[in-house]
N, C-alpha and C positions, 0 to 999 in steps of 0.2 A: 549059878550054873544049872542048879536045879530048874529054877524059876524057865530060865532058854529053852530045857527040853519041854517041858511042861507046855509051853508057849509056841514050839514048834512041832511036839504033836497035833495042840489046840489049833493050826495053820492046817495042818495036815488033814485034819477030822474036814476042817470049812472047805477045804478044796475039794473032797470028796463030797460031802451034800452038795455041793454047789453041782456037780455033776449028775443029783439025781432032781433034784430041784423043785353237898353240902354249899350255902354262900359264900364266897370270898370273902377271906376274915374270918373264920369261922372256925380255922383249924391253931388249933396251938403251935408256936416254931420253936424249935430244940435248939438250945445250941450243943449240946451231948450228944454223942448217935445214939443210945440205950434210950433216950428219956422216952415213955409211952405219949403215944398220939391220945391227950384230951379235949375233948370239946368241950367246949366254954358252958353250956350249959347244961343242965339237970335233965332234961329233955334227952340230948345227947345223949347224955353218958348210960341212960337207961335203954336205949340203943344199940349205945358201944356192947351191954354186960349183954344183951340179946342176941348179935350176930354172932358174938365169940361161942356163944355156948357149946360148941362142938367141932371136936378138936380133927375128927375122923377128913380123910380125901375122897369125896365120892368118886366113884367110876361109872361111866357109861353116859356121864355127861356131854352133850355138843352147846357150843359155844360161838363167841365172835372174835376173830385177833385185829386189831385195827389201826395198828400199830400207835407208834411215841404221840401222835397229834393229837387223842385224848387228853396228853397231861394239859395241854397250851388250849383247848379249845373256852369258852365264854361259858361259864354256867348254865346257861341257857340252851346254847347247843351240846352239853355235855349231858345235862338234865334229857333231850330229847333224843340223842342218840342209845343212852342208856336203857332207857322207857320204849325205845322204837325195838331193841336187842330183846327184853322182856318179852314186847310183844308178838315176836317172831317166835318165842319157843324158846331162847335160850334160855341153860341155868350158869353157864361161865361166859366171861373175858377176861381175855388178853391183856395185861396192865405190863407198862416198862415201868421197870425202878431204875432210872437214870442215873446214872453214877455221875457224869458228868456234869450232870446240874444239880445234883444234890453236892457235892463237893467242888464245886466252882473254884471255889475260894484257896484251896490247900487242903492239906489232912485234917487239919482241926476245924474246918467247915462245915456245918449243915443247913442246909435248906430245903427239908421237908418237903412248904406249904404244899406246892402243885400235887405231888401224889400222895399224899396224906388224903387231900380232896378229892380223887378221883378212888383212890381206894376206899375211903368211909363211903363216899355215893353208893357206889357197886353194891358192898355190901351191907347195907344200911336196904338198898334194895331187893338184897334177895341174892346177887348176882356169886357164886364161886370166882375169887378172882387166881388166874396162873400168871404170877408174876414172873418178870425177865430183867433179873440183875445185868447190866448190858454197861462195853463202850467203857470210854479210859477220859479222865477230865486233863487237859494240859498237863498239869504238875505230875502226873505221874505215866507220862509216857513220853518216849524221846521228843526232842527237839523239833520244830516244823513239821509232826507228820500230824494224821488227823485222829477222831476219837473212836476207829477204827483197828488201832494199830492197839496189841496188847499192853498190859503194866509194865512197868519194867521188872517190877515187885510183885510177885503174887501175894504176897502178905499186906500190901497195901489194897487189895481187892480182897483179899478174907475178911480184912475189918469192917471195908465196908458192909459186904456182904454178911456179915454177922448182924451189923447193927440195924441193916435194914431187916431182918427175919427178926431177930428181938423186939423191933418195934412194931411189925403187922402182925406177926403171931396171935398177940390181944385180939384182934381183930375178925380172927380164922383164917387168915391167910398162911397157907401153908404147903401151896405147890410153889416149886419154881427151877424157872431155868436159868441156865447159867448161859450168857450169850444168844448172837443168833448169827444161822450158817456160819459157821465159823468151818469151812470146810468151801468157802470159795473167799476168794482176794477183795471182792467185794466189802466183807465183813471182819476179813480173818490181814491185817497188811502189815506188811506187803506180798504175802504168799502162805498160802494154807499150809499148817504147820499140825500135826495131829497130837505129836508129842510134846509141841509147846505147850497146847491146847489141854490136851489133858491134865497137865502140871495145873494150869489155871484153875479146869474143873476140880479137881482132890481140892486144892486148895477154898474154893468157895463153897463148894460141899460141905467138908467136914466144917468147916466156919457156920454154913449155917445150920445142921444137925448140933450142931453145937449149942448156940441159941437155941435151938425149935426141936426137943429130941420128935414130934410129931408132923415132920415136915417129909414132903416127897419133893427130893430135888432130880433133875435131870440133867443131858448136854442140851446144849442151844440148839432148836431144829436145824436139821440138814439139810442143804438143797439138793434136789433134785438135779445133778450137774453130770456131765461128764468127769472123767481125768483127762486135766489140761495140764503139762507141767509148768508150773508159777503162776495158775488161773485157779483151777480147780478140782481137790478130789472126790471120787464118787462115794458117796454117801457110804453105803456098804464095808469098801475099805477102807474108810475112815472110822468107823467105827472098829476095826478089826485093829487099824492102827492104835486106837485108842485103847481098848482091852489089853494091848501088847504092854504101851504104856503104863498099865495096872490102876485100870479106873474101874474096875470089878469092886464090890464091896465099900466105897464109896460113894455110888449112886443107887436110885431106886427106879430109875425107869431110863425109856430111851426114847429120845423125843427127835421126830419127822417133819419134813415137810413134803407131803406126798401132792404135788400136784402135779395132774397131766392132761391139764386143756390142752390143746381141745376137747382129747378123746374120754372115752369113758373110763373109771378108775378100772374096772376088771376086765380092760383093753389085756391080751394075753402076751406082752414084750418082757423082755429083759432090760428094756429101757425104761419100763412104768415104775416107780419107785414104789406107787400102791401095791400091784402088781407083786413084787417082789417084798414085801412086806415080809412073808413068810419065811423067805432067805434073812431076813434080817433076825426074826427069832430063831432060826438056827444058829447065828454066829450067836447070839447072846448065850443060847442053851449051848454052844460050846465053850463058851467061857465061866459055866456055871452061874449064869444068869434066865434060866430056864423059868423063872417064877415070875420075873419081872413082869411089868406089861410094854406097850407101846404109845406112847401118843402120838395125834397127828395136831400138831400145833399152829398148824397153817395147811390148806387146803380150799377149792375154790375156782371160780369159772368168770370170767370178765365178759363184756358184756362191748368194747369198745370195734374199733374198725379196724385194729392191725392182722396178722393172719393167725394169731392164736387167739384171736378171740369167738365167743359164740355168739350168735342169736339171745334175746331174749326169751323166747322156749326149749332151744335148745340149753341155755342155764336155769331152766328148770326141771329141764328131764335130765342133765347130771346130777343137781344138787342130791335128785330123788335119789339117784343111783349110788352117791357117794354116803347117804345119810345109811342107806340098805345095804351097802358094802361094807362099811364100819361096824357095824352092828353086828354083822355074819364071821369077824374074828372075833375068835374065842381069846386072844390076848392083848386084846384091844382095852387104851388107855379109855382119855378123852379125846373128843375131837374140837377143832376149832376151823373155823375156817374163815376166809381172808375175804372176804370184810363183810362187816353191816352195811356201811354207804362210801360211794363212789369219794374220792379222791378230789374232785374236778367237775367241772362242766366243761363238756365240748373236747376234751384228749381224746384223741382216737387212742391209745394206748390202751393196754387189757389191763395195766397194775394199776393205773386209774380208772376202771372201771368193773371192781370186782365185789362192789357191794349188790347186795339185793336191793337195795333203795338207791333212786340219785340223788345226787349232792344236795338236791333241795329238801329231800325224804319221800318225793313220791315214789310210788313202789313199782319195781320191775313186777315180770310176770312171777319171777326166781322167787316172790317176798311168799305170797300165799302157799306155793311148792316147796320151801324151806318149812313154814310151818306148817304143812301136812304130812311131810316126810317127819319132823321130830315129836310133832304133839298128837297125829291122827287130825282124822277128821273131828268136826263139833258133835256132840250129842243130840240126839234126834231131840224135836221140837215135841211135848207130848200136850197134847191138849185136852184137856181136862174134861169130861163130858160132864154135862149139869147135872146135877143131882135133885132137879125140880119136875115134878112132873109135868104140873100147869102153874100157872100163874099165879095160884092160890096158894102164896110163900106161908111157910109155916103151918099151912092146914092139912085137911087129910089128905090129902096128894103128895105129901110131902114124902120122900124116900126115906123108909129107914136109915138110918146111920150119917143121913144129913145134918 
C-alpha cells in the first residue's frame, strides 16, 4: 500500500516536470555454462591474464553496435571489420550473447564457440565489449512462436544469463544489456509488455550481479517509437512503467536508442528521443535513480535511398553533431552507434545502409568525420631542422648539442 503511494506521488512528480521540461578452433567448448573460456595455448592465456586486468566500466567511451552477424561472420571478415572499428576511433562494441544458440540443444546445452571467438578477438584487441543477453531458444518458449517472444521461465533466462557473466567476467567483460527494444512488438511478442519485461530484467540482473559483483547491467535499448496499442510503447513511459514494476535498485543504468534521421539529434521536438534525453533523467531522478548514467546503445545515420535516409555528407555532418551532442550531457553513459559497415550492397533501405564503410569496407565520407569527431584531428607533422651547419659533418661547423 505503501509502495502505491510512493509510486503514485513518483507519477505525480514526472507529470509535473514533464510540464516544465581468434582462429576457428581456437576456442575451448564447455559443456558446463560456469566453465572459463581457455585457449589452447600459452600465448593465449598470457593474453587472456592481460585483458582481464581491470575490472572498472569506462565511461565516456563511443563505439560500434553491429548487431548478431558478427557472431556468424568468417574470420577473416570479423578480423577486418574489427581492425576497420579500431581504426575509426572506437574503444567499444556491441557483442550479442545469443541465448538461442548457445542453448540450442535444451537447458543442459552449451555451445560457446562463436562468441567465445568474437569476444576473445574484441578484447584481445583492445576493444571494451557491451554485451546483449538476448532472444529465447525453442525449448523454452511457447510452442510455434519465434525467438522473439519471452521465456516462459524467468529462471531459465537467469541461468543463462549468470553463466554467460561468470564465464566473460575473466575476460573484462562486464557491461550488459538485457534485451533489445523490447518496448516495440518487433522484439518484445506478441505485444510490448513493460511489466512482463521488467520481471525478465530483475531476473537477469540480479543473476548476473551475482556472478560479476563488477558488472553494469541495464534494460535492452529502447526505440524510439510511438504508443501504438499492441505495436508499440513510447520509450519514456515505458520506462516509467518499468520503475512502477520495481526495477529501481536492480539495475545500474538505462540504456536508449536515440535515433532521429534524418534530422539532427538537438532537433528541439518532443518526438527526438535524443532530444528528450533529459526528461528521461528526470523520471530516473524520480524514481531515485538520479546517479545513474544513460547510454545510447544504438544511434546513427543511413546513407541508402528511402526518405530517411541521408547524403553521404550530410552523414557526416550528423555523426559530427551526434559525437558533440553526447559529450555536452553531463549524464551521459556510453555511446554506440549502428554501424561500422553497411549491411548489403545495392538496398536502398537506410537499416542496410548505416555503416560508415560499404559492405566492401571502402569508406563513406561519414568514415574520416566519425574519426575527427571521436579522436580529433592528427598531430601536426613537425620537421626537424638540421642541426648541421655545412657539409662539414662533425667538424667545426658542427652545432653545439648535435
Amino acid at each position: 500500500m505503501r509502495r502505491n503511494a510512493r509510486n503514485r506521488a513518483r507519477v505525480a512528480m514526472i507529470t509535473a516536470l514533464c510540464a516544465v521540461i581468434m582462429p576457428a578452433g581456437a576456442w575451448a567448448v564447455s559443456s558446463t555454462p560456469n566453465q572459463k573460456v581457455l585457449p589452447k595455448s600459452a600465448r593465449h592465456a598470457g593474453a587472456l591474464m592481460n585483458i582481464a586486468a581491470s575490472n572498472a566500466v569506462p565511461l565516456g567511451g563511443i563505439g560500434f553496435s553491429q548487431g548478431s552477424g558478427l557472431l556468424w561472420e568468417s574470420d577473416d571478415l570479423l578480423m577486418q571489420d574489427l581492425d576497420g572499428m579500431i581504426a575509426a576511433g572506437a574503444t567499444w562494441v556491441g557483442v550479442d550473447v545469443d541465448w538461442p544458440s548457445i542453448q540450442a540443444g535444451g537447458p543442459n546445452s552449451w555451445n560457446w564457440t562463436p562468441t567465445d571467438r568474437l569476444i576473445f578477438l574484441a578484447r584481445a584487441k583492445g576493444l571494451q565489449v557491451l554485451a546483449t543477453a538476448d532472444y529465447t531458444p525453442a525449448w523454452a518458449r511457447p510452442a510455434n512462436t519465434s525467438d522473439k517472444y519471452a521465456p516462459q521461465n524467468e529462471s531459465d533466462f537467469a541461468i543463462f544469463a549468470a553463466a554467460a557473466a561468470a564465464r566473460y567476467a575473466p575476460l573484462g567483460v562486464h557491461a550488459w544489456q538485457i534485451w533489445n527494444e523490447p518496448n516495440t512488438s518487433d522484439f518484445w511478442q506478441p505485444a510490448p509488455d513493460a511489466a512482463a519485461y521488467a520481471r525478465l530484467l530483475i531476473a537477469g540482473a540480479d543473476a548476473i550481479h551475482g556472478s560479476d559483483p563488477n558488472s553494469v547491467v541495464m534494460n535492452g535499448g529502447l526505440a524510439p517509437a510511438p504508443n501504438v496499442a499492441g505495436r508499440s510503447i513510447a520509450p519514456n513511459d515505458f520506462i516509467v512503467q518499468m520503475y512502477l514494476a520495481g526495477i529501481a535498485g536492480h539495475i545500474d543504468a538505462i540504456s536508449m536508442h536515440p535515433y532521429t534521421f534524418p534530422y539532427s539529434p538537438t532537433t528541439p521536438q518532443t518526438w527526438n528521443l535524443f532530444y528528450m534525453l533529459s526528461y528521461t533523467h528526470l523520471i530516473m531522478s524520480a524514481f531515485g535513480d538520479g546517479a545513474r548514467r544513460i547510454w545510447a546503445t544504438e544511434s546513427g545515420y543511413g546513407t541508402g535511398r528511402d526518405s530517411q535516409s541521408v547524403s553521404q555528407a550530410m552523414q557526416a555532418t550528423r555523426l559530427r553533431e551526434l559525437v558533440a551532442a553526447w559529450r555536452a550531457i553531463p549524464f551521459a553513459g556510453n555511446l554506440f552507434v549502428y554501424g561500422y559497415r553497411d549491411l548489403t550492397t545495392g538496398s536502398s533501405s537506410v537499416w542496410n545502409n548505416m555503416g560508415i564503410v560499404r559492405h566492401d569496407f571502402s569508406p563513406k565520407l561519414g568514415a574520416a568525420a566519425f574519426r575527427l569527431a571521436v579522436v580529433g584531428p592528427p598531430p601536426k607533422q613537425v620537421v626537424p631542422k638540421s642541426c648541421i651547419r655545412s657539409s662539414g659533418l662533425g667538424g667545426p661547423d658542427r652545432r653545439r648539442g648535435c
